[in-house]
N, C-alpha and C positions, 0 to 999 in steps of 0.2 A: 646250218646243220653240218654238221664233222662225221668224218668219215676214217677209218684204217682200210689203209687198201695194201694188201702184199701180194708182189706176184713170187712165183714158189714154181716148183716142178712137180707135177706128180703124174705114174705111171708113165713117165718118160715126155710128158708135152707141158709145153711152158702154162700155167694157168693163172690168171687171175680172182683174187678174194678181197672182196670191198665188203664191210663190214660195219654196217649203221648201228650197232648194239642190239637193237632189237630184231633186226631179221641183215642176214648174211646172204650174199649173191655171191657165186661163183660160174667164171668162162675159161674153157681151156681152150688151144690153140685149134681145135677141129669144131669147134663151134657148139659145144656141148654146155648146157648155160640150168645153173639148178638155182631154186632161191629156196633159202631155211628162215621159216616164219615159225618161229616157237619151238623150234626144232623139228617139225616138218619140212620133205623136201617136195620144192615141185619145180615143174621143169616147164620153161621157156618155151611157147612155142614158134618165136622165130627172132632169128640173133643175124644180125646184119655189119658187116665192117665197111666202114665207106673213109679211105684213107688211115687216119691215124684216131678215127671212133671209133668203139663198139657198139652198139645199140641192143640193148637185149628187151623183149616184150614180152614181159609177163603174165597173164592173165589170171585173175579171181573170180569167183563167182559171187555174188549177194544176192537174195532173196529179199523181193522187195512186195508186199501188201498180197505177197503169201502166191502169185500169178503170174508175175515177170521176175526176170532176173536179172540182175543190171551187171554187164562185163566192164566190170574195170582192169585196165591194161596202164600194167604198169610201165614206164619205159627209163631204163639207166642207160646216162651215155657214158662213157669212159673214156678220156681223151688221152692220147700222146701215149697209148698203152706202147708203142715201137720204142716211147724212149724210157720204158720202167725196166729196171735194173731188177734181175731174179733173187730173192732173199730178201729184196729190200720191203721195209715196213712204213708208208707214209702214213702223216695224218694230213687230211685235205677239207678245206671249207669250199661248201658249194656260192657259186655255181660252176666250178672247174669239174667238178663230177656233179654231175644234176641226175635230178628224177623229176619226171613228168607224166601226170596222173591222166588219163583219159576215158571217159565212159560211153557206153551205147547200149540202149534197150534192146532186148531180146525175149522174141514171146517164150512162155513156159514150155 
């Protein structure tokens, strides 16, 4: 899987935008983390930096045989964000930026 990722400045703090073609994630430097799937946005409920990763956890809902809902949680890592250059536009093959899909039932 290929990836564009640019980091960029906006409203004054460094941020990052990685860019699958189908759905776009963005983090800025205060931990504020949104993901665009279709052109909807939704927003991260918990983004974690441990060194030189980012971790952002996304969550979806599904509706499953109409009575549970199965939370899949999505999670992006972003590596070496400390050493990404602002302007700059890379294209990256995973698994140096990964996504890692997780699920857990949840009653209705």
């Amino acid at each position: 899987m290929k990836a564009r990722v640019l980091t960029t400045v906006a409203w004054g703090k460094r941020m990052v935008v990685v860019d699958f073609g189908n759905v776009v994630v963005s983090v800025d430097e205060s931990g504020t983390v949104a993901r665009y799937l279709n052109g909807k946005p939704e927003v991260a409920t918990k983004w974690e930096e441990t060194g030189p990763e980012i971790r952002l956890f996304i969550p979806r809902e599904e509706e499953t045989e109409g009575l549970k809902k199965r939370i899949i949680c999505g999670e992006l890592v972003i590596e070496n964000l400390n050493n990404a250059k602002v302007g700059r536009v890379v294209e990256v093959e995973f698994p140096e930026y990964r996504i890692f899909e997780r699920a857990k039932e949840t009653p209705a």
